[in-house]
C-alpha positions as CSV (number, residue, x, y, z in Angstrom):
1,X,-7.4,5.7,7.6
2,X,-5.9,2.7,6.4
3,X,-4.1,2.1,3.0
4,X,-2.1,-0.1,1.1
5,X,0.1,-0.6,-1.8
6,X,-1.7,-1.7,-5.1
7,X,-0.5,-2.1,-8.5
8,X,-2.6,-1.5,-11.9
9,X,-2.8,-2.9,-15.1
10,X,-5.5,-2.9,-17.9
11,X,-7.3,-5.2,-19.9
12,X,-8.9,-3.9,-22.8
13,X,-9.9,-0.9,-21.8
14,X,-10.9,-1.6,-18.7
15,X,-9.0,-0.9,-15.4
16,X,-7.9,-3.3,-12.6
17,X,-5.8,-3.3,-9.7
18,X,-4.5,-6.0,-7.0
19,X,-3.1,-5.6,-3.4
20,X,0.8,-6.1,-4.3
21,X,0.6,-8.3,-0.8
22,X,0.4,-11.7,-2.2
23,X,3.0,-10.4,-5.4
24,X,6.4,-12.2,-4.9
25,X,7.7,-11.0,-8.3
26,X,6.8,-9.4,-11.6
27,X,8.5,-11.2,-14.7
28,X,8.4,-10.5,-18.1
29,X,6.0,-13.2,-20.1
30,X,8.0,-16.4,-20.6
31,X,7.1,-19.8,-22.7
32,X,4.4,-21.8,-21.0
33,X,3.8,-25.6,-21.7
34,X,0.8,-26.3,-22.5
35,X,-1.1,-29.0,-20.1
36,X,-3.9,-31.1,-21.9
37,X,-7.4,-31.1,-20.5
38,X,-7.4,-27.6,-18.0
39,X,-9.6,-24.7,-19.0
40,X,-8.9,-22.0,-21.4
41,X,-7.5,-19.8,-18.7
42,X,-5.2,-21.8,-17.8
43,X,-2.2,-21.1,-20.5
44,X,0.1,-24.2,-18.7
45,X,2.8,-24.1,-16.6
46,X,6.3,-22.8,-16.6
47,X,9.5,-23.2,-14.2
48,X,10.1,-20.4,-11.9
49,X,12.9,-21.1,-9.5
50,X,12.9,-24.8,-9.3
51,X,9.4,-25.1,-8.9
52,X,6.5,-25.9,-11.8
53,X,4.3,-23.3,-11.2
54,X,0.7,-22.5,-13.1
55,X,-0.4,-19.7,-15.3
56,X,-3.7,-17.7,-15.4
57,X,-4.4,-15.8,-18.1
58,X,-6.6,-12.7,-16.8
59,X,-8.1,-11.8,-20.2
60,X,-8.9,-15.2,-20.8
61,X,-10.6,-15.9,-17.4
62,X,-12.5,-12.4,-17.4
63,X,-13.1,-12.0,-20.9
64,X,-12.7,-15.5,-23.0
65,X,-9.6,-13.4,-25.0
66,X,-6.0,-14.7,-25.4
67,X,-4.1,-11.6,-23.8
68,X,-2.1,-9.5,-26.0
69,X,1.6,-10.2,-25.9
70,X,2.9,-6.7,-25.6
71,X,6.0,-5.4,-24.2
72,X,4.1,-4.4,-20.6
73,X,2.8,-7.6,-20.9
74,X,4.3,-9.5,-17.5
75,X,3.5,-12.4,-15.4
76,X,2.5,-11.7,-11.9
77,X,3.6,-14.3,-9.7
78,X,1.5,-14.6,-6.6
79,X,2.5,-16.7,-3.3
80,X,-0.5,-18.2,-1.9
81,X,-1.8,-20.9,0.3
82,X,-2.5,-24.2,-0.6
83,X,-3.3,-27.6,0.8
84,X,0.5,-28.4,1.0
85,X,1.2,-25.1,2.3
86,X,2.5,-22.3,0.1
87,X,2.6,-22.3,-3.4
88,X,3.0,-19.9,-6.3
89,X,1.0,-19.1,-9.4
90,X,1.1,-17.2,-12.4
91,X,-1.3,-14.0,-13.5
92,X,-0.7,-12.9,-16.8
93,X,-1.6,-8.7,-16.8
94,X,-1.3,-6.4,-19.7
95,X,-0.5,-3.1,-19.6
96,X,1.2,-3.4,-16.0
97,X,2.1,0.2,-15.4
98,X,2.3,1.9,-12.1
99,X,1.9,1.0,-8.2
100,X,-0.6,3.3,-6.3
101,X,-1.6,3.8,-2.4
102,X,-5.1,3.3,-2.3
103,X,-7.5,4.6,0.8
104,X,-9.4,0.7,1.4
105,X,-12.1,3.0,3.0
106,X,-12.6,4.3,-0.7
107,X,-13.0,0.4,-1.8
108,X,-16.9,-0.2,-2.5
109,X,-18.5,-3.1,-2.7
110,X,-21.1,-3.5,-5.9
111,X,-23.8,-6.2,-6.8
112,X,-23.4,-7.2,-10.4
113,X,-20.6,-9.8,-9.2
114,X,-21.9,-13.3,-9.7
115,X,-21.2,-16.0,-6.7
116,X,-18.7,-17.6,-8.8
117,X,-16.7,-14.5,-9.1
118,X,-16.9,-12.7,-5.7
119,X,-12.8,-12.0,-6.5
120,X,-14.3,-8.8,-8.6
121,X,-16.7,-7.4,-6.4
122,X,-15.3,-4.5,-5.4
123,X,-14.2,-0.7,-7.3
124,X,-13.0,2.3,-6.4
125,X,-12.8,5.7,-8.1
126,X,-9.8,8.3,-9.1
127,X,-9.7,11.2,-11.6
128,X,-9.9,8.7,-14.7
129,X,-12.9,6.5,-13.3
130,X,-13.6,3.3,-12.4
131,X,-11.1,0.9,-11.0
132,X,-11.8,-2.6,-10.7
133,X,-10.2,-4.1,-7.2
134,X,-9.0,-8.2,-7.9
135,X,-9.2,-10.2,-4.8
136,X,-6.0,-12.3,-5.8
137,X,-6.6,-14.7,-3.0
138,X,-10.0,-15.7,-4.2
139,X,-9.1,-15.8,-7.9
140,X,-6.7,-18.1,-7.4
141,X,-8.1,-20.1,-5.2
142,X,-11.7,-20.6,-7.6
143,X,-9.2,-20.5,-10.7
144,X,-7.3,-23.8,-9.4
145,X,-10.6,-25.1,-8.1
146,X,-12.1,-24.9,-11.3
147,X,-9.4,-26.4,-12.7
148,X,-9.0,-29.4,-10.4
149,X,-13.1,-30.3,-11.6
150,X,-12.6,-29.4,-15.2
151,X,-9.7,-31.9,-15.1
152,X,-11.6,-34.5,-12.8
153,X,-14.5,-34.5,-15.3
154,X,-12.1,-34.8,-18.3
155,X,-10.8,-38.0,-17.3
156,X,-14.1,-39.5,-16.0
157,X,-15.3,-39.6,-19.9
């Protein structure tokens, strides 16, 4: 049996959670500035420890909805890689409440994902229902992608 640490939030109604092994820190939600010519989902950047890191709204980028500003509202920063080595994002979460162990043998795949979001093709159950499992690393990774061509073909016109 293998498990590991994962920590939920909501969006909506809906259920998510996210291995906490790319998580550096969880901060309350700070003042982004806005960049010019990057997708919806992309609220803008903000300083966090010296360095201008990017922020992903989730309920923008699952649902096209500005999150909610609520007080369990928080801003998930992720270490990942990146071409220059590490770097960090943002991942704005609502309703960030509790950590759980999950069993990843319980983790099932399903089929509705599309190929352009294979970070949300997985779920797994517990006495409330359906979880949905966020591949973080994936997410970010076709987020900033995404973003680089949406900003390419914004200054091409």
């Amino acid at each position: 049996m293998t498990s590991g640490l994962y920590l939920l939030f909501n969006l909506g109604s809906e259920r998510f959670a996210v291995s906490t092994s790319i998580i550096t820190e969880i901060i309350p939600l700070v003042e982004v500035t806005q960049v010019p010519t990057t997708p919806e989902y992309i609220c803008g950047v903000f300083n966090y420890r010296g360095e201008t890191i990017p922020v992903i709204d989730t309920n923008q980028l699952l649902y096209r909805q500005d999150h909610n500003q609520r007080i369990c509202t928080r801003i998930l920063v992720l270490e990942t890689e990146a071409h220059e080595g590490t770097a960090h994002v943002g991942l704005i979460a609502e309703k960030v409440n509790q950590t759980t162990m999950i069993d990843t043998t319980d983790i099932r795949k399903h089929t509705l994902t599309r190929n352009s979001n294979v970070y949300l093709g997985k779920t797994v159950s517990d006495e409330l229902g359906e979880i949905q499992i966020i591949d973080l690393d994936q997410l970010v990774k076709d987020a900033l992608n995404d973003s680089r061509e949406h900003i390419n073909k914004a200054q091409t016109v």
